[in-house]
C-alpha positions in Angstrom: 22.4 -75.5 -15.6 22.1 -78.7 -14.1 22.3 -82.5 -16.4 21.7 -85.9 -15.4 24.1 -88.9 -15.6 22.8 -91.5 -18.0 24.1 -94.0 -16.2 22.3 -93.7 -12.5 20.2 -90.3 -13.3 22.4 -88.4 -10.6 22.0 -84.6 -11.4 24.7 -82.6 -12.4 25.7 -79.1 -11.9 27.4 -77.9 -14.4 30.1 -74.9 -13.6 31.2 -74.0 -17.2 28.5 -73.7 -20.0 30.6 -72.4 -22.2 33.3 -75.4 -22.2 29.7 -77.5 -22.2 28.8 -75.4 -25.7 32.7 -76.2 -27.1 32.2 -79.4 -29.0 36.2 -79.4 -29.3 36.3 -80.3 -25.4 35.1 -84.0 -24.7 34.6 -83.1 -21.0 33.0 -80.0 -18.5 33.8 -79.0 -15.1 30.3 -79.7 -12.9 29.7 -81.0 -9.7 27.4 -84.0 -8.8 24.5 -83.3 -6.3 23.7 -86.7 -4.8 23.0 -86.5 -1.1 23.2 -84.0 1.9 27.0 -82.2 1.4 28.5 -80.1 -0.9 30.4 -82.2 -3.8 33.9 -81.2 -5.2 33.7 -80.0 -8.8 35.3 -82.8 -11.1 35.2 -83.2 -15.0 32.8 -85.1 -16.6 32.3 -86.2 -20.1 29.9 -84.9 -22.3 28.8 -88.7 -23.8 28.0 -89.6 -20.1 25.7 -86.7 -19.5 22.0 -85.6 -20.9 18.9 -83.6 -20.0 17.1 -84.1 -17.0 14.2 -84.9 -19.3 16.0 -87.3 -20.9 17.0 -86.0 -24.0 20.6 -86.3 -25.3 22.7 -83.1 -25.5 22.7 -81.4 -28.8 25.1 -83.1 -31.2 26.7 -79.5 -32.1 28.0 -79.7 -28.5 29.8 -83.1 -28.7 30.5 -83.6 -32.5 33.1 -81.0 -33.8 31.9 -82.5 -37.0 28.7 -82.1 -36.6 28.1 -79.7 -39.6 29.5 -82.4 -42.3 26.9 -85.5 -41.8 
């Protein structure tokens, strides 16, 4: 599944979409495709990150709360 960075729209791969799913886990494991070579993996929180389209991630993924607003 690939994200984009909110703050320059650099896309994402991200390697784990389970951690991505675990709203007790602030951050996921992805790896940033911007330019020609391969990128490490690295960890990248989950506020910084949302759809391609532009939509936010869902809050049950980033709020472990989420059921008690």
């Amino acid at each position: 599944m690939f994200l984009k960075r909110k703050d320059n729209d650099d896309m994402i791969e991200i390697i784990d979409l389970e951690t991505l799913a675990d709203p007790a886990l602030p951050s996921v494991m992805g790896r940033q495709h911007a330019g020609e070579e391969m990128q490490d993996e690295e960890s990248f929180e989950k506020e910084d990150l949302e759809f391609p389209s532009g939509e936010p991630l869902p809050r049950c993924w980033i709020d472990l709360h989420w059921r008690e607003d």
